[in-house]
N, CA, C and O atoms as a Tinker XYZ file with bonds, in Angstrom:
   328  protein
     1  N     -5.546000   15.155000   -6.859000    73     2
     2  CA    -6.442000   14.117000   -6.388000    64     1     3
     3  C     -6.970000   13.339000   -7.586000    63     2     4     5
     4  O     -7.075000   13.965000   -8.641000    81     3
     5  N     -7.219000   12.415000   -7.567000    73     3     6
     6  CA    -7.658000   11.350000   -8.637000    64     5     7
     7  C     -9.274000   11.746000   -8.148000    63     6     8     9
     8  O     -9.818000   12.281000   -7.182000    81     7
     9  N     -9.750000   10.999000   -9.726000    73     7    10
    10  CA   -10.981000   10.257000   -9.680000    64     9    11
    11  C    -11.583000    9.362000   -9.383000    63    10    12    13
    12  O    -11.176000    8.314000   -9.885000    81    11
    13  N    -12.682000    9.259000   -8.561000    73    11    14
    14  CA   -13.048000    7.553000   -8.212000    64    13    15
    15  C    -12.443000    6.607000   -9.671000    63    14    16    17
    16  O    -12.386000    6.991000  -10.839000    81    15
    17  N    -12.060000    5.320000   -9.106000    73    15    18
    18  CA   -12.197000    4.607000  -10.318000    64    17    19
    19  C    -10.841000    4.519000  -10.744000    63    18    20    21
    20  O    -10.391000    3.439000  -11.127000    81    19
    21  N    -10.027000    5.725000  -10.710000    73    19    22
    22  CA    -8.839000    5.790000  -11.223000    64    21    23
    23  C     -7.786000    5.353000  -10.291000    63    22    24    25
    24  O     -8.038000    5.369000   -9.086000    81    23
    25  N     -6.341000    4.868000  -10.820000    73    23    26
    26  CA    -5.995000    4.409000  -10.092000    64    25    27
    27  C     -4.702000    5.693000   -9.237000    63    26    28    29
    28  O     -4.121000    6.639000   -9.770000    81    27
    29  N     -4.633000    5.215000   -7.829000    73    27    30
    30  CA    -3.922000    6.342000   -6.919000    64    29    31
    31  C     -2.320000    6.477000   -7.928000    63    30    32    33
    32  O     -1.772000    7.455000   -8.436000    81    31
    33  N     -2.036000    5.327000   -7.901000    73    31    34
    34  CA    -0.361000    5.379000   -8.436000    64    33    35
    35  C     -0.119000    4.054000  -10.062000    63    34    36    37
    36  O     -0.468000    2.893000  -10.275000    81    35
    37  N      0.534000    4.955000  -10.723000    73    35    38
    38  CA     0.621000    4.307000  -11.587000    64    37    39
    39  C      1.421000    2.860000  -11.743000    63    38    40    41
    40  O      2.060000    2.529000  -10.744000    81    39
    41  N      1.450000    2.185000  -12.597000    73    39    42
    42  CA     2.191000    0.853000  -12.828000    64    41    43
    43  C      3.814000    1.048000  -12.992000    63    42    44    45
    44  O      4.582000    0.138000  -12.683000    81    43
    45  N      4.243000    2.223000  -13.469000    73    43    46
    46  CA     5.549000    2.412000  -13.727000    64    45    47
    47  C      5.634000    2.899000  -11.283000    63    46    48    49
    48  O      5.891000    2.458000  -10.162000    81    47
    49  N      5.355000    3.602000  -11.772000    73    47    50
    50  CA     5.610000    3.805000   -9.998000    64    49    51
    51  C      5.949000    2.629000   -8.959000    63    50    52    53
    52  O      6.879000    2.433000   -8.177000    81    51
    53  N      4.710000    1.893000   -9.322000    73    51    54
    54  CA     4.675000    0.091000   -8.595000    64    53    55
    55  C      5.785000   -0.459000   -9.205000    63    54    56    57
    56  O      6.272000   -1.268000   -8.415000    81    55
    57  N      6.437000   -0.408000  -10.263000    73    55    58
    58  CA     7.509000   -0.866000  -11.157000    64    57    59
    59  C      8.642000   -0.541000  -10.616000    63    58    60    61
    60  O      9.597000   -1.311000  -10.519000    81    59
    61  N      8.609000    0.964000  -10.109000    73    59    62
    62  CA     9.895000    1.790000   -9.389000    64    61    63
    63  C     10.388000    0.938000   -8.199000    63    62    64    65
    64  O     11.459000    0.372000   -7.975000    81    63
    65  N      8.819000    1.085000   -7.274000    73    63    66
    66  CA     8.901000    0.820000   -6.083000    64    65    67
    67  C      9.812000   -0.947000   -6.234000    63    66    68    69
    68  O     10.796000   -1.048000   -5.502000    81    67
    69  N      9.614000   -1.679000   -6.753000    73    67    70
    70  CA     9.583000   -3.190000   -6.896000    64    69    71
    71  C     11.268000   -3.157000   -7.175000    63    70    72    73
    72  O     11.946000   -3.956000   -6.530000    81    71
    73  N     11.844000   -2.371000   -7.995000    73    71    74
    74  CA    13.122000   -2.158000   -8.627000    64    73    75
    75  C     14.056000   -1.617000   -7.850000    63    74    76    77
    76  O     15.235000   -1.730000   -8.184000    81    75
    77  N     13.665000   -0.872000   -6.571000    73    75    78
    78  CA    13.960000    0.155000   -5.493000    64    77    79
    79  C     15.134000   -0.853000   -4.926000    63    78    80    81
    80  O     16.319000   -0.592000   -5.136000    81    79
    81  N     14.784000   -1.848000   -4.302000    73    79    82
    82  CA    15.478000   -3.061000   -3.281000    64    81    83
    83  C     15.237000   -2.630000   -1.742000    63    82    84    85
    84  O     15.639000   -3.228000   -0.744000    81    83
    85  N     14.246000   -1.075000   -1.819000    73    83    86
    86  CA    14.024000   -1.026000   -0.255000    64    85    87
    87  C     12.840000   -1.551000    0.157000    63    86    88    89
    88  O     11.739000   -1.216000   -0.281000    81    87
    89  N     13.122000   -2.653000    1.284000    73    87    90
    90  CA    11.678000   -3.713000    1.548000    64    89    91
    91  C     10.459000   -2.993000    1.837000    63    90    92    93
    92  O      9.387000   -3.559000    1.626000    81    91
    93  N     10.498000   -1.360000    2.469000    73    91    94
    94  CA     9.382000   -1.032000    2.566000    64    93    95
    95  C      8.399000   -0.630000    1.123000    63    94    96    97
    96  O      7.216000   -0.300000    1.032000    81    95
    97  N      9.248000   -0.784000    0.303000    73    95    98
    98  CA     8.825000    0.228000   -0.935000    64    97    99
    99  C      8.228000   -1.267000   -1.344000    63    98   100   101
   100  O      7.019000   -1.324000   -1.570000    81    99
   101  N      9.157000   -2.694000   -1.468000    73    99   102
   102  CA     8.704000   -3.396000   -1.795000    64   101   103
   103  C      7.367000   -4.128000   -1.326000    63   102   104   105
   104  O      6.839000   -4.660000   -2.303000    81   103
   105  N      6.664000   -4.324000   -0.173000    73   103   106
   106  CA     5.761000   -4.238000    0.579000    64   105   107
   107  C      4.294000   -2.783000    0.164000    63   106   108   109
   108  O      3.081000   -2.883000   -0.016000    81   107
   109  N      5.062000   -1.824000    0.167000    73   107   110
   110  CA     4.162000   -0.713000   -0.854000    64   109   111
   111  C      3.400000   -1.378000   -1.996000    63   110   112   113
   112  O      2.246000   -1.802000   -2.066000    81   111
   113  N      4.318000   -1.341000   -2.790000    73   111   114
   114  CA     4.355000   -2.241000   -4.369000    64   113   115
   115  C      2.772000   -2.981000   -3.714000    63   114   116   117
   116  O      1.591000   -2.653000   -3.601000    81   115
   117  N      3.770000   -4.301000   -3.365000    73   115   118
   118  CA     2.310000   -5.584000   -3.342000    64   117   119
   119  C      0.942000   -4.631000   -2.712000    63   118   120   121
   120  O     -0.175000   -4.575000   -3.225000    81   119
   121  N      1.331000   -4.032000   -1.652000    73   119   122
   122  CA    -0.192000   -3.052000   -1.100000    64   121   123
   123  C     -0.968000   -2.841000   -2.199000    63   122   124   125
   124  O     -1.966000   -3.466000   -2.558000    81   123
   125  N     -0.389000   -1.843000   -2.737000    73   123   126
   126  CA    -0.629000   -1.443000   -3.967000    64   125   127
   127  C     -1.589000   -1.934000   -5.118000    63   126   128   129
   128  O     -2.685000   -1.514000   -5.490000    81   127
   129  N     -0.813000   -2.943000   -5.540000    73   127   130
   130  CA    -1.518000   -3.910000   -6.706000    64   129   131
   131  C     -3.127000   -4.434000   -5.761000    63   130   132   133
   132  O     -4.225000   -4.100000   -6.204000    81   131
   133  N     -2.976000   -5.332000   -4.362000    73   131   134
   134  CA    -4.037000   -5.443000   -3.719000    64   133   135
   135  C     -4.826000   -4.393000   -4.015000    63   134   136   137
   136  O     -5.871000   -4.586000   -4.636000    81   135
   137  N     -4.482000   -3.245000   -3.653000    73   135   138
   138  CA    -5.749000   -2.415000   -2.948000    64   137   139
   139  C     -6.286000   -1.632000   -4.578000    63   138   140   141
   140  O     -7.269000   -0.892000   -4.618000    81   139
   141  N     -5.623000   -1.893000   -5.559000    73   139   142
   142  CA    -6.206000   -1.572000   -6.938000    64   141   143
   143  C     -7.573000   -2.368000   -7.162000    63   142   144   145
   144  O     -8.412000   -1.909000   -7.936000    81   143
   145  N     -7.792000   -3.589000   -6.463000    73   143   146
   146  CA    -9.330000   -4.025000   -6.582000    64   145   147
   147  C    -10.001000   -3.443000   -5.492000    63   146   148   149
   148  O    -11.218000   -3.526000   -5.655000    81   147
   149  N     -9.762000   -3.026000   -4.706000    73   147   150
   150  CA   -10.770000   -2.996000   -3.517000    64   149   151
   151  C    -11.281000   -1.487000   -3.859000    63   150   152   153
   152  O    -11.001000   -0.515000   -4.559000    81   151
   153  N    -12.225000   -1.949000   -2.887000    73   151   154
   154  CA   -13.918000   -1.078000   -2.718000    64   153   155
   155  C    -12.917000   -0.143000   -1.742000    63   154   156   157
   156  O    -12.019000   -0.672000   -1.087000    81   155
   157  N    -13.208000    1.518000   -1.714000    73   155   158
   158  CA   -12.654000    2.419000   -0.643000    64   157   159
   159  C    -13.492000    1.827000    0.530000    63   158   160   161
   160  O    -14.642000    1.388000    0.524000    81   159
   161  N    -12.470000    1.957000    1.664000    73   159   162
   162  CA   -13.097000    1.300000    3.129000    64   161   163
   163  C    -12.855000   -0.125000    3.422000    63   162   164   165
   164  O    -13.365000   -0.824000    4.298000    81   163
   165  N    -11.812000   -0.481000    2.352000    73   163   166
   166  CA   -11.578000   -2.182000    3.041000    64   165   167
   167  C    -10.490000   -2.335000    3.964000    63   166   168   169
   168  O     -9.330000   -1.958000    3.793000    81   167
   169  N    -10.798000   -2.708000    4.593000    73   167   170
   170  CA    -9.378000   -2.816000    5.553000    64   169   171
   171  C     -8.484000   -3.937000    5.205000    63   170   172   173
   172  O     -8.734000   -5.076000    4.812000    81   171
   173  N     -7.288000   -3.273000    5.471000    73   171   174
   174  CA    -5.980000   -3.738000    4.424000    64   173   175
   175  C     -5.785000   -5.350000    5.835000    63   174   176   177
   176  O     -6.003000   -5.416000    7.044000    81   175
   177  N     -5.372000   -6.184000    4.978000    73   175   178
   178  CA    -5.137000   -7.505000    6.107000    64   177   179
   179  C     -4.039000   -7.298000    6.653000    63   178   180   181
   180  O     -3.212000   -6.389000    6.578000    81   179
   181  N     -4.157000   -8.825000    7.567000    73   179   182
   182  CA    -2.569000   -8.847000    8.493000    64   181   183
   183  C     -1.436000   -8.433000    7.683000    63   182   184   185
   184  O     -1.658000   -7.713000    6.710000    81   183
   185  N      0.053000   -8.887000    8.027000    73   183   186
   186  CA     0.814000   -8.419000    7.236000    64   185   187
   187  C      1.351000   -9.626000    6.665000    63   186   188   189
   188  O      1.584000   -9.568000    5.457000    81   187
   189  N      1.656000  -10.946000    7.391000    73   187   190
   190  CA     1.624000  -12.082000    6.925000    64   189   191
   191  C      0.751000  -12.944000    5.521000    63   190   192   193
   192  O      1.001000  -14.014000    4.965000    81   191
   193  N     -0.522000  -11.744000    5.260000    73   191   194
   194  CA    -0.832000  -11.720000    3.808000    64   193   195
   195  C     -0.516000  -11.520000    2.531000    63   194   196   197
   196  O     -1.061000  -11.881000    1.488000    81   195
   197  N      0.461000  -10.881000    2.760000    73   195   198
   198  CA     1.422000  -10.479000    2.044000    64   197   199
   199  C      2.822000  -11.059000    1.598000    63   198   200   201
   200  O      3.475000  -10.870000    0.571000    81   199
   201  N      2.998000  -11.624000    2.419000    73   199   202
   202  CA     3.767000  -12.852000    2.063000    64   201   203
   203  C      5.230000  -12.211000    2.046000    63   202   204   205
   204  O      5.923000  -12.672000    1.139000    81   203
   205  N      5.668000  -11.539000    2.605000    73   203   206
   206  CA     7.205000  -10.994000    2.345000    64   205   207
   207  C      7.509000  -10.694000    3.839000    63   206   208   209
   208  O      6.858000   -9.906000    4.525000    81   207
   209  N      8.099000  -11.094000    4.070000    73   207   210
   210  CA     9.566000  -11.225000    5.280000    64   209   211
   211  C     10.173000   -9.760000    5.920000    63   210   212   213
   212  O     11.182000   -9.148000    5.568000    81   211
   213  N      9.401000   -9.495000    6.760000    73   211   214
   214  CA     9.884000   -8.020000    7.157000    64   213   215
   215  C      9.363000   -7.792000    8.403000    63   214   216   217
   216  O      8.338000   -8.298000    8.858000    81   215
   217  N     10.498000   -6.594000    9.234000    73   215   218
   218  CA     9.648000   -6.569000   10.721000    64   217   219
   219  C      8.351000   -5.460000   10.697000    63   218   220   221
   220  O      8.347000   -4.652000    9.768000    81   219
   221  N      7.344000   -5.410000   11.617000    73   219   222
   222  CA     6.242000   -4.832000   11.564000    64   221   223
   223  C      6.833000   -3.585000   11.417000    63   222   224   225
   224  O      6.065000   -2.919000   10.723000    81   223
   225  N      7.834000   -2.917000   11.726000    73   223   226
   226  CA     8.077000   -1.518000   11.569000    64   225   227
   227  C      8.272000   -1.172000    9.959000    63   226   228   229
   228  O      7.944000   -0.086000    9.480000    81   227
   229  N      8.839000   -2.227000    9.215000    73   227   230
   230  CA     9.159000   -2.124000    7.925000    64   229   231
   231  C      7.483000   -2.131000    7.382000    63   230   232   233
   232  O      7.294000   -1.755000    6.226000    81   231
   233  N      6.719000   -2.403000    7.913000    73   231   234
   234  CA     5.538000   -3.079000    7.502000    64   233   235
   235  C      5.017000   -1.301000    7.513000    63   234   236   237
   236  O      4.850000   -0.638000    6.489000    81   235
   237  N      4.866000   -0.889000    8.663000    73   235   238
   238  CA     4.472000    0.433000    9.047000    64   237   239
   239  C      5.234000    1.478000    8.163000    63   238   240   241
   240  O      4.500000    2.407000    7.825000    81   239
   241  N      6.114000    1.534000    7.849000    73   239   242
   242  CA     6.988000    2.331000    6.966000    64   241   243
   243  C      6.000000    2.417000    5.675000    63   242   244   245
   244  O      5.456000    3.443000    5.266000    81   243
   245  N      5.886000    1.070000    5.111000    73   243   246
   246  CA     4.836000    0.915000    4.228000    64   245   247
   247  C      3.492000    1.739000    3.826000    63   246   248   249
   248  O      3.135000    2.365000    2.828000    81   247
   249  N      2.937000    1.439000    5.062000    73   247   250
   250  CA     1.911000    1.783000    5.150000    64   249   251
   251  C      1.893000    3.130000    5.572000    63   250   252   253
   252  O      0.792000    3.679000    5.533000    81   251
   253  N      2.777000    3.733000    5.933000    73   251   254
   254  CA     2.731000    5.547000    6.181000    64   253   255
   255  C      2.970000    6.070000    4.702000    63   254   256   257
   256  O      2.158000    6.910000    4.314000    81   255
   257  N      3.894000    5.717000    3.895000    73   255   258
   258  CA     4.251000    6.075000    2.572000    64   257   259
   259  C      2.845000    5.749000    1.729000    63   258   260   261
   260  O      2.366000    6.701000    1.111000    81   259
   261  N      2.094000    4.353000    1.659000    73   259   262
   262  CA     0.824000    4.684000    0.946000    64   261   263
   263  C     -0.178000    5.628000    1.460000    63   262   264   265
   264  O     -0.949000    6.052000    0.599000    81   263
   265  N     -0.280000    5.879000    2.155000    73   263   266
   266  CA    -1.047000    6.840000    3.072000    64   265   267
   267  C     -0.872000    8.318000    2.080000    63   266   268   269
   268  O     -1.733000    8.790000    1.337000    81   267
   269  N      0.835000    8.976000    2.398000    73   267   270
   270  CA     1.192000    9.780000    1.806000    64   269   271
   271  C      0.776000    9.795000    0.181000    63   270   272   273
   272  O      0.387000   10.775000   -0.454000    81   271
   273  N      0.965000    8.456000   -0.297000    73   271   274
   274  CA     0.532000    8.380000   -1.706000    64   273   275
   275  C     -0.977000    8.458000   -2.358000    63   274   276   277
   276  O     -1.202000    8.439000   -3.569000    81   275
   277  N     -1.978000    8.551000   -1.305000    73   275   278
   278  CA    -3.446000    8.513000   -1.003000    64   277   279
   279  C     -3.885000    6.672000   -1.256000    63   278   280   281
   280  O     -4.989000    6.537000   -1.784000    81   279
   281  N     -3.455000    5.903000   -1.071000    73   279   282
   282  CA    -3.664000    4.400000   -1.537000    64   281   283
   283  C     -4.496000    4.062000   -0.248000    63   282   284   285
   284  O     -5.590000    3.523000   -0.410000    81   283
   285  N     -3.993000    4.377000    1.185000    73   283   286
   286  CA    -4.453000    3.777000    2.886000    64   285   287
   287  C     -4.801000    5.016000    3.028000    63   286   288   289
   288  O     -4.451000    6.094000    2.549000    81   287
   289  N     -5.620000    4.619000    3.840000    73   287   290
   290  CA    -6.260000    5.808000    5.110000    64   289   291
   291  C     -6.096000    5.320000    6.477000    63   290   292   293
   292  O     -5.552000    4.235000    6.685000    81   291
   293  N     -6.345000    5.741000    7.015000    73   291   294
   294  CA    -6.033000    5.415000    8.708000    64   293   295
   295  C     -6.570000    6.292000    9.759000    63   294   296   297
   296  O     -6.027000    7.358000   10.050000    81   295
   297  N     -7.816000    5.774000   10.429000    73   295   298
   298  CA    -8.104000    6.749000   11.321000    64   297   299
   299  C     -8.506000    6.384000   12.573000    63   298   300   301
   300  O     -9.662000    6.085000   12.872000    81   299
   301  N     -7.290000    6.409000   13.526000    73   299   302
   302  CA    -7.221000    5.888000   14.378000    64   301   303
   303  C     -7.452000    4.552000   14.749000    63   302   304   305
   304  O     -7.561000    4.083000   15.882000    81   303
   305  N     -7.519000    3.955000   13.575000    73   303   306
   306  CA    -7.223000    2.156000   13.669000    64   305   307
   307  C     -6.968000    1.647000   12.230000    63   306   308   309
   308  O     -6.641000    2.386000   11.301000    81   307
   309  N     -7.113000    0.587000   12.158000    73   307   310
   310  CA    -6.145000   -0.078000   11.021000    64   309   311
   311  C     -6.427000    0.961000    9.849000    63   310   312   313
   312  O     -7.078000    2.004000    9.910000    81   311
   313  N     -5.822000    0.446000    8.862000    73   311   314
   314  CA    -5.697000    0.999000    7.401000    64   313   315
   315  C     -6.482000    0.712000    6.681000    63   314   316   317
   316  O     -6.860000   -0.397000    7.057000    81   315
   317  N     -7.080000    1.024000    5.736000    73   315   318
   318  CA    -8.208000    0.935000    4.834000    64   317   319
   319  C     -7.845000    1.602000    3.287000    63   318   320   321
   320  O     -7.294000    2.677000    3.051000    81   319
   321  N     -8.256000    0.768000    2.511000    73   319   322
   322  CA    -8.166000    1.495000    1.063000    64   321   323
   323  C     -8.778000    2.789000    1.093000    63   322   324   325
   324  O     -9.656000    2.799000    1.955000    81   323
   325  N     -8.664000    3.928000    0.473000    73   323   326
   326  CA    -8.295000    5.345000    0.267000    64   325   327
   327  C     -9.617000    5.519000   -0.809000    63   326   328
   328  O     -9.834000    6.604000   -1.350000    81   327
């Protein structure tokens, strides 16, 4: 578990993910960098904020893998920084 403050996943990781070519990883990535400013408890926006071309399931793929990575939380409604 990290420390407040610290960040969930490193820059080489976000680097991986970006280098990967799988859109969910790529969608991760951008999450990612976003939710490195936010306050724990923000809820993550639409997906069209994001600006990358993918169906909502790819979107959800996403967002289950940051979850796993501790980045989102989710409890019983949208996602929120971790």
């Amino acid at each position: 578990m990290t420390a407040p403050g610290e960040p969930k996943v490193t820059e080489a990781q976000i680097r991986a993910w970006k280098g990967s070519g799988h859109p969910y990883k790529l969608i991760a990535a951008a999450v990612a960098e976003w939710a490195a400013g936010k306050e724990r408890g923000t809820v993550l926006p639409d997906d069209s904020f994001f600006g990358i071309e993918a169906s909502g399931r790819t979107y959800q793929r996403a967002r289950v893998f940051l979850a796993a990575q501790g980045v989102l939380e989710a409890s019983g409604g949208p996602h929120y920084v971790a």
